[in-house]
N, C-alpha and C positions, 0 to 999 in steps of 0.2 A: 642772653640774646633771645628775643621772643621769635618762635616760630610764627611758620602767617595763618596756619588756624587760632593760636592762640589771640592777634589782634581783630579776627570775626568777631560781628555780634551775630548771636544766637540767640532765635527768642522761640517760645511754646506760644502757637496761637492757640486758644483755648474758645470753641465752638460750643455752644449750648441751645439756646431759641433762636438759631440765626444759622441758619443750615444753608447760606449761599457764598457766592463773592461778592455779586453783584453789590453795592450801594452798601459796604461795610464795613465801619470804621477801622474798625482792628487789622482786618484787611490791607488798608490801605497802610496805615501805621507801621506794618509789617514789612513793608516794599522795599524800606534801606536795607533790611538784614540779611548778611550773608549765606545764613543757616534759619531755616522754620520751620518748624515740626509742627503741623496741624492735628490738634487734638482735638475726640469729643470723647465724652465722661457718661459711660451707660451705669446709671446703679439699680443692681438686681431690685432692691430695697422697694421700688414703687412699684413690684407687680405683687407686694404683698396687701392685706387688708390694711386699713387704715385706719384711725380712731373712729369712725363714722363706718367701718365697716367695708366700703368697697374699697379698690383697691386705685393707687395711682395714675395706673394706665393699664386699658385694657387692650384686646387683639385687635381693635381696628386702627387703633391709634400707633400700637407698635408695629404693626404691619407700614402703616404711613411713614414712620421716623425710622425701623430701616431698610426702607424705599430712598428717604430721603439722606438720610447717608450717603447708600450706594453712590447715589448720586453726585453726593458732593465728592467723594472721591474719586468720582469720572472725570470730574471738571478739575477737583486737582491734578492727577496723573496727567491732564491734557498741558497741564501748566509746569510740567517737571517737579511735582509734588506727589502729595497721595495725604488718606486720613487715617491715622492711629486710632483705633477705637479702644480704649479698655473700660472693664470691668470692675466696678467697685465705688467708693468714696473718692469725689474729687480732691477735696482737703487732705487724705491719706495719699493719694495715688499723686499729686501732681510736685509737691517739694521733693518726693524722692526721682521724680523723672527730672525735674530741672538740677538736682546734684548728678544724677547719673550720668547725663546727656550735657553736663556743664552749661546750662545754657543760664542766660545771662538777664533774660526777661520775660515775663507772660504778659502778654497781650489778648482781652475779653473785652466785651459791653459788659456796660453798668447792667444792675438788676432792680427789680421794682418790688418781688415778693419777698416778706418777712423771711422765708426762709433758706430764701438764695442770697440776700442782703447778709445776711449772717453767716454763708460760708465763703464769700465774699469777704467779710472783715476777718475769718476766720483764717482765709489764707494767706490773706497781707501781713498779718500777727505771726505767723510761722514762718513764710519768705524774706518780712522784711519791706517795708511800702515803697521804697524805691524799687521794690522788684516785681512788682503787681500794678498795671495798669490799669484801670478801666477803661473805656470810651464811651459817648454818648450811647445811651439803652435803643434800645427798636422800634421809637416813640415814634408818631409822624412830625409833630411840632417837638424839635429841640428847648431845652429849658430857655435858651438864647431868645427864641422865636416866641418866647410867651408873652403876651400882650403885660404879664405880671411877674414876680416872683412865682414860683410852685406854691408854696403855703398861704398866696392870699388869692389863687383862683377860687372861682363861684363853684358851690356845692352842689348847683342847681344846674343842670344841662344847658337847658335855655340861655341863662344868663353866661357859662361859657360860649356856648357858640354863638350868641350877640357879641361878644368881646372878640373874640378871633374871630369870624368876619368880618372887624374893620382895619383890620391892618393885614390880609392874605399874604404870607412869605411865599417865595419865589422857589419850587423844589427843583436845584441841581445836582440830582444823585452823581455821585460817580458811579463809571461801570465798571466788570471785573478786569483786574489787570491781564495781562495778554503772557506774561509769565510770574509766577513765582521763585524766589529761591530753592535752591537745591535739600534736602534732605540732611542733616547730619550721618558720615558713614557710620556711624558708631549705633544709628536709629532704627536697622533695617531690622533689627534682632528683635523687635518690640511689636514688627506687627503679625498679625494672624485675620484671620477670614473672619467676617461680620457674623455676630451668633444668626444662627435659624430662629423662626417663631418657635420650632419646638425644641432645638436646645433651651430654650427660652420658659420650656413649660408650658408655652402659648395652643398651638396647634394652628393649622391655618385654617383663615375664616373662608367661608363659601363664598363664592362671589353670584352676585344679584342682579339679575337682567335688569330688576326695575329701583336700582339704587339709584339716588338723586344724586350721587356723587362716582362715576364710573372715571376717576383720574387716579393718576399713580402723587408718587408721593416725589418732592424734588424738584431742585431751583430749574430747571430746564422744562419740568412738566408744570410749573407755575407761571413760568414767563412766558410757556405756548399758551395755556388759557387767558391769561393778560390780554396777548395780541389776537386771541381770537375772538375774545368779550367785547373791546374798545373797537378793532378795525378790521376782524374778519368779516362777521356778522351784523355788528354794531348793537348788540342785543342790548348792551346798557341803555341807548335810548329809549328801552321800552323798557327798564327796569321797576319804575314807578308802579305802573300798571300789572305787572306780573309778580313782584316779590311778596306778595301774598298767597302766592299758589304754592300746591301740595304735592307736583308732581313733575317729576323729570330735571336735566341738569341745568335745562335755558333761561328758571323761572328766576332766577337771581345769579349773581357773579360766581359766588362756589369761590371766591378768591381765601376766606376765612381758614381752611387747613393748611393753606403754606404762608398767614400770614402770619398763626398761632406759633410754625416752627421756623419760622424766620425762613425759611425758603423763599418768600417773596418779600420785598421791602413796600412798608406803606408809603414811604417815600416814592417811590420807583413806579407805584400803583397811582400814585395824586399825580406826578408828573406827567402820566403817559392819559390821563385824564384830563389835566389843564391841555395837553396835546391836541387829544382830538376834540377837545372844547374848542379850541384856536380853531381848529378847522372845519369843524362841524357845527356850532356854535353848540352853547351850551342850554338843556330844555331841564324840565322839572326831574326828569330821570336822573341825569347828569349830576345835578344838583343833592339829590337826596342819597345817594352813593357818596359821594364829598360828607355829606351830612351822616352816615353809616359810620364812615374811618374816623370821624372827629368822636363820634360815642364812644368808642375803640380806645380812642386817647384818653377822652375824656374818664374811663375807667382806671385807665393807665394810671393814670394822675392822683386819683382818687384813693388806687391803692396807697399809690407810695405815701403820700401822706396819711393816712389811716392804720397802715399794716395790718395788724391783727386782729383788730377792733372788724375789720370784716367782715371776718371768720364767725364770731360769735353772733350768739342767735337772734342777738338785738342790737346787733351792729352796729348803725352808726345815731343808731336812734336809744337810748337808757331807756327810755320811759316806754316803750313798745311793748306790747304782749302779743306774739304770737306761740301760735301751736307747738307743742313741746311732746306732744304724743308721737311712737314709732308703735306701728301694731300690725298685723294683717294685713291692712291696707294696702302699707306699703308695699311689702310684696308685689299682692296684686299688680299694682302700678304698677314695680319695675317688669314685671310678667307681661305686662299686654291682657291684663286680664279681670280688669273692674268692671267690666259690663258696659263701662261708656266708649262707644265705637272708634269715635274721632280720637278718643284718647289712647285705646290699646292697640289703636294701628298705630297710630307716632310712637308710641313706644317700644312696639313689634318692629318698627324699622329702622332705629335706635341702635337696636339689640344688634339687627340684622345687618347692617351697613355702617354706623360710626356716624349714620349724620341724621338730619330733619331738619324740616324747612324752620324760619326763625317765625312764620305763625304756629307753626305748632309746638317750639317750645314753650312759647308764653301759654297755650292753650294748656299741654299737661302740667308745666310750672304751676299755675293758677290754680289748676283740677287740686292738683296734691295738697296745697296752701289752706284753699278754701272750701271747697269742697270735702275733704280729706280730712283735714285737719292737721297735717302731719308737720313733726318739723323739718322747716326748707332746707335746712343744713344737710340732711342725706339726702335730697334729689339731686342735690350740687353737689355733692359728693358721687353720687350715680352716675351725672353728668361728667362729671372727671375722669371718672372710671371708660365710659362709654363715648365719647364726643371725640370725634378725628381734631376739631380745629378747638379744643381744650386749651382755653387762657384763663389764667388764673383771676386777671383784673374784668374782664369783660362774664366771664360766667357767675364769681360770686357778687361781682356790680348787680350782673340783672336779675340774678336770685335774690337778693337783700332788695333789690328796687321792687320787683315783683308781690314780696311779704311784706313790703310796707316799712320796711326797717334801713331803707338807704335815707340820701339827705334830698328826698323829692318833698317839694313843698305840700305834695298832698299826703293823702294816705294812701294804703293799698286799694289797686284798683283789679279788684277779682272779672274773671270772665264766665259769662254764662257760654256753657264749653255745650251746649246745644244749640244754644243761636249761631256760636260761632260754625259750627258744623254745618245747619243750613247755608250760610253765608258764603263759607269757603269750599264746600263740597257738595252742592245745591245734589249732584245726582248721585254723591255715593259711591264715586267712583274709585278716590284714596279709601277707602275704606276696606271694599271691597281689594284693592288690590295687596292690601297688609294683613285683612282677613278672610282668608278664604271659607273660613267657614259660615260668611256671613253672604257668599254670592249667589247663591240660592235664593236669599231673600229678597218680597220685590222691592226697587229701586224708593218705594215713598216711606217701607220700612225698616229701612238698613243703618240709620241713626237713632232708633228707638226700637231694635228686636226687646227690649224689657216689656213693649208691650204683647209677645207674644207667649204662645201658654208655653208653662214650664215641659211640658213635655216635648215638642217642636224644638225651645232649647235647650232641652236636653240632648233631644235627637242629633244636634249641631253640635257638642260641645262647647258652647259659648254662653257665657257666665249671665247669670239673671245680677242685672242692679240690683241692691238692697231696697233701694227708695227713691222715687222721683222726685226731685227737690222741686218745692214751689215754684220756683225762677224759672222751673224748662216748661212748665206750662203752656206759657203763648206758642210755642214753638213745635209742640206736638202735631200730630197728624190732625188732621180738624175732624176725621172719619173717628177717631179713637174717643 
C-alpha cells in the first residue's frame, strides 16, 4: 500500500538566467506539484581566468546575482518556499539531489549558449529525458511567435525586424503565483546562507556616487524601475533624445542587468510598454526601446543558431581578417589608460561601477578594433568579466558586428573616438568626471591633453598618446 507521500509529485525547479517568478515558464509548470525544491547552481569555476584570460564574472556582476538571489528567496519564503543555493557543477550536483530528495522531475528554461546547451543534453543523458524538462528560453518572441522557423530568419537586422513588424504578437505574461508548494521535509538539511563576496574571494566593491547604475540587484528592484521608467516619470518618452548621453541613471531604461539575469521578463517589459503605448500613445521613444529588446532577440536568435562559430575571431564571416595582436595596448585599454580621454573614462567607469552607457561601448569597442588593432575577442572577454547586464548573445553579437565579422551586410564601421567625444561630451564633463586628473584642465582641452607638454602631463599622471591618427584632425582645437 502506497503512502500519501509516496503518490506526490516532486519536482527540482532549476533557476539559472531567470532569477524571478514573475512571467516564468517553469514556474508556472511547477504549480501541480505537491513538493518543489527551488534550485540555483553557483560554479566557483567562472571566477577563475579563462582561455582569453579574464575571468567569467567579475565583482560587480557577482555582487548583482547575489543581490538577486537574495531576492529571489524573499519572494519564495513569502510564497511558503525558499531557494537552495549550492556550490559546484550542475550536472554533478543535480542527479544526485533528485535521487536524494526522490524527486520525480526538473523543471528549467531552454538555453541558447553552446555551452549550457551542452550541460543541458548532458543532464537529460544522466537523468533520463523524461526526467528533464525544458521550457521555452527567456526570448521575447517565442519560436511559436516567429514570422519563420528559427533557421531561415534574416541574418540581417533590418530584414528581421521588417519581418516581425508585420505580424506584432499580443504579450500576455503570466504573473507570479500567489503561493508555491511546500518544501520537501527531508530538504531543509541542504540549505545554508548565501556565500559573501569574500567567502567568494571577491572583496566588496566601493559604491559610486556618480555610477550610472545606483540599483540593487533583484525581481522586485527590476520591476520598481519598470514602473518607474514607463509611468512614474515616463522618462521612456524621452528616451530617443537622451540614450546617447554619458551621465546619470535617467539617460536610458538601465532595464539591461535584470534582463541579462532574468530578473525581469522581456516579455513583462513589451507588455507594460504596449500598456502605456495604449495609454499614452506611442512617440519615436517608445518605438525605438521596442526596437532595443528586438536586437536583444535578434542576438538571441543568432546565437542559437550559430553557436560557437561566434566565439571565433571571424565569426560568422570565413573570409574576414581582423586584428589578431594582444600587446600592451591592451592593458592600457582595460587600465583607463591610452591617452584617449573619452576612452579611459568609459573604461575607468567599467572598472568602477559594472556598467557604461551603450554610446560608449561602441566608442571603446571601435578604439580597441581599430584603432588598437587588437583582437576583439579579449575586449569581449573583458566585457564578460566586467559588465553587470553580461549576455552572452547580445555582447559577443555586438563585438563580432562591431569588428566587421557578424552577418551585417556592410563591413566594419569604425568610430572616430574624437569626433565622437566632441559630439557626445561637447564640455568635458564625463570625462572629467571618471578622470580626475584631467579636471584642472581647461574645458576646450580636456579631449586632447596629448597636445599638452610632456611635462604638464607628467605633472598629472595622465598618459601622452603615442600618435594622433590622421582622422582626429578636423576635430582638434583650431588654436592647436
Amino acid at each position: 500500500m502506497l503512502n500519501e507521500d509516496d503518490a506526490m509529485r516532486r519536482v527540482l525547479l532549476w533557476f539559472k538566467q531567470d532569477l524571478r517568478l514573475d512571467d516564468h515558464p517553469a514556474v508556472q509548470a511547477a504549480l501541480d506539484a505537491d513538493r518543489i525544491v527551488p534550485l540555483y547552481v553557483f560554479d566557483p569555476a567562472q571566477l577563475q581566468p579563462g582561455p582569453l584570460g579574464s575571468s567569467r564574472l567579475g565583482v560587480h556582476r557577482a555582487r548583482f546575482l547575489m543581490e538577486s538571489l537574495a531576492a529571489l528567496d524573499g519572494e519564495l519564503r513569502q510564497r511558503g518556499s525558499g531557494l537552495l543555493v549550492l556550490q559546484g557543477r550542475a550536472e554533478q550536483l543535480i542527479p544526485r539531489l533528485v535521487e536524494q530528495l526522490d524527486l520525480d522531475e526538473v523543471l528549467t528554461l531552454d538555453e541558447i549558449a553552446p555551452e549550457e546547451r551542452a550541460q543541458l543534453a548532458s543532464l537529460r543523458t544522466t537523468l533520463g529525458a523524461d526526467k528533464l524538462r525544458a521550457l521555452p528560453a527567456n526570448h521575447l518572441l517565442q519560436a511559436s511567435e516567429l514570422p519563420c522557423t528559427p533557421d531561415k530568419l534574416p541574418s540581417v537586422f533590418s530584414q528581421f525586424y521588417a519581418l516581425v513588424e508585420q505580424r506584432l504578437p499580443i504579450f500576455q505574461p503570466r504573473p507570479a503565483p500567489a503561493r508555491l508548494a511546500a518544501l520537501p521535509d527531508n530538504a531543509n538539511a541542504y540549505f545554508a546562507a548565501l556565500p559573501s563576496l569574500s567567502q567568494l574571494g571577491l572583496g566588496e566593491p566601493l559604491s559610486m556616487a556618480s555610477s550610472a547604475f545606483p540599483f540593487s540587484g533583484g525581481e522586485p528592484a527590476g520591476q520598481a524601475r519598470l514602473r518607474d521608467y514607463l509611468w512614474q516619470t515616463q522618462n521612456v518618452r524621452h528616451y530617443q533624445d537622451t540614450r546617447n548621453d554619458l551621465i546619470g541613471s535617467e539617460y536610458s531604461s538601465k532595464f539591461s542587468p535584470w534582463l541579462a539575469n532574468g530578473s525581469l521578463s522581456p516579455r513583462r517589459v513589451m507588455a507594460e510598454l504596449r500598456r502605456h503605448e495604449a495609454q499614452y500613445g506611442s512617440n519615436e521613444s517608445t518605438r525605438s526601446l521596442w526596437r532595443q529588446l528586438l536586437w536583444r532577440d535578434f542576438f538571441r536568435w543568432t546565437l542559437l543558431r550559430h553557436g560557437t562559430a561566434l566565439f571565433r575571431r571571424d565569426a560568422l564571416k570565413a573570409t574576414a581578417r581582423t586584428p589578431d595582436q594582444l600587446d600592451a595596448r591592451f592593458e592600457r585599454w582595460c587600465q583607463g589608460r591610452t591617452g584617449m580621454p573619452l576612452v579611459d573614462a568609459n573604461m575607468r567607469e567599467l572598472a568602477s561601477t559594472g556598467f557604461i552607457s551603450n554610446r560608449g561601448r561602441q566608442v571603446v569597442a571601435s578604439y580597441l578594433v581599430g584603432d588598437l588593432q587588437q583582437d576583439w575577442r579579449h575586449g569581449a572577454a573583458w566585457f564578460e568579466e566586467h559588465l553587470l547586464d553580461y549576455d552572452p548573445a547580445s555582447n559577443w553579437g555586438n563585438w563580432a558586428y562591431l569588428a566587421g565579422v557578424a552577418s551585417a551586410p556592410r563591413g566594419r564601421e569604425l568610430f572616430n573616438a574624437l569626433r565622437q567625444a566632441r559630439q557626445y561630451d561637447p564640455t568635458g564633463a564625463y570625462v572629467s568626471l571618471w578622470l580626475p586628473e584631467l579636471q584642472g584642465v581647461p574645458a576646450h582641452l580636456r579631449h586632447t591633453p596629448f597636445l599638452l607638454s610632456h611635462l604638464q602631463l607628467d605633472a598629472m599622471g595622465y598618459p601622452r598618446l603615442e600618435q594622433v591618427p590622421e582622422h582626429w584632425k578636423p576635430y582638434l582645437p583650431s588654436a592647436a
